[in-house]
N, C-alpha and C positions, 0 to 999 in steps of 0.2 A: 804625244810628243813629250819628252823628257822635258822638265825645266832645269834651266843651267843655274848654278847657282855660284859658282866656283869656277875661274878657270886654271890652268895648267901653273899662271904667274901667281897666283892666287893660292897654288897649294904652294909651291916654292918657297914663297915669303913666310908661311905658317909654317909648316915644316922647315923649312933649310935644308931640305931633300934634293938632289937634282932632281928634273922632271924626265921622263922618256915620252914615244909615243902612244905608250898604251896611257897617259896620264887624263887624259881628257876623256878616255873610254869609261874610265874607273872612275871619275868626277861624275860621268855622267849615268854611271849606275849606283853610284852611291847617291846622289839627288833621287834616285827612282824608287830606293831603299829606302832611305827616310822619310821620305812623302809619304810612304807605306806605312810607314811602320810609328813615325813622330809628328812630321807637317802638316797632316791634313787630320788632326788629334785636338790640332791648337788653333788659339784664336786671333788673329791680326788683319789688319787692313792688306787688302792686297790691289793691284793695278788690275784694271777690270780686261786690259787688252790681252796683259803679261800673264797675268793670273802670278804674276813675282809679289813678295813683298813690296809697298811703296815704301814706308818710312828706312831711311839708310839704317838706321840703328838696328831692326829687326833682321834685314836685308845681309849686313854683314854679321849677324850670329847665324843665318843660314850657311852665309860663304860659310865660316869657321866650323860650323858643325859637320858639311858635307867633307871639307877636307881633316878635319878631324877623323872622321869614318874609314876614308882612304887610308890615312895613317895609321889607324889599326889594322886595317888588311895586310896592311905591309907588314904591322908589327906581327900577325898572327901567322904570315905565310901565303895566305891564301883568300879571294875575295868572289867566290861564288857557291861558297857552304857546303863542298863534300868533304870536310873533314866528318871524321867517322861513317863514314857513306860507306855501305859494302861490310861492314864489320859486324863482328857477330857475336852477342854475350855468351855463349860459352859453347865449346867444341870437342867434342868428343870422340876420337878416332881410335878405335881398340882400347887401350890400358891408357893412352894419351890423353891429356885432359884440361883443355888450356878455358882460360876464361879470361875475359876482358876486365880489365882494372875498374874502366866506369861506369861497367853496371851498377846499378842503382844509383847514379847520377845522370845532367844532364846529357842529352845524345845531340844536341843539336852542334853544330858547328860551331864555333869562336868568330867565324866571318857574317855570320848570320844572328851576332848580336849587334845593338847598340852600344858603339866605342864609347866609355865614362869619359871622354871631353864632350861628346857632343851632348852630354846633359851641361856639362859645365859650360859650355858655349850657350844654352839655350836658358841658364840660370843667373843669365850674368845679371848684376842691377843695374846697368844700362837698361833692361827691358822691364822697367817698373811697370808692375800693370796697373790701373787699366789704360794707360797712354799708349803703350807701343806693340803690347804682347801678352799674351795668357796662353801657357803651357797647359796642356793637356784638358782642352775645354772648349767643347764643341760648343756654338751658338749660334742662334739666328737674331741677326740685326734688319 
């Protein structure tokens, strides 16, 4: 099960986006996205029930970071990573001879990065370690 970390009111306020109702869909794969990819990286107290952050402070740089995330999907177009999917460096049909700009660059999608607010969300000094947060630092307590 997905944890919620953001709701629909919650991307509104950060963005000043209207919301639709795919927005809660996208909230709730962008949490499943970052868990992957940043949350379960770092180190913080979390509710033993929730498995959420307890302390508010850390709690709301996740709200912020997940819809951060959304808002680059938005900004990017797209929010399940087939851009460049199906494409192909370079093609050759008779005398014809087309080739893709970015080759030899990255292939991966733009949706399938981490959006630069959600490090700025997760960098703020509100999260002075070692009181509330440590980025990038697994640990056993």
């Amino acid at each position: 099960m997905a944890r919620i970390y953001a709701t629909a009111a919650d991307y509104q306020a950060y963005s000043g986006q209207p919301t639709d109702t795919d927005t809660d869909r996208l909230l709730g794969r962008a949490a499943a996205f970052l868990d992957a990819q940043v949350f379960r990286l770092c180190h913080y107290i979390a509710d033993p029930v929730t498995t959420l952050p307890s302390d508010p402070i850390v709690a709301g740089a996740f709200r912020d970071a997940v819809c951060a995330q959304v808002e680059w999907w938005a900004a990017v177009g797209e929010s399940i990573g087939i851009g460049g999917v199906g494409t192909y460096g370079t093609v050759r049909i008779g005398t014809v001879h087309m080739q893709d700009p970015k080759v030899g660059t990255a292939t991966t999608s733009a949706a399938r990065q981490i959006a630069p607010a959600v490090w700025d969300a997760l960098q703020s000094p509100d999260l002075a370690w070692p009181v509330h947060f440590q980025l990038g630092a697994v640990t056993m307590w």
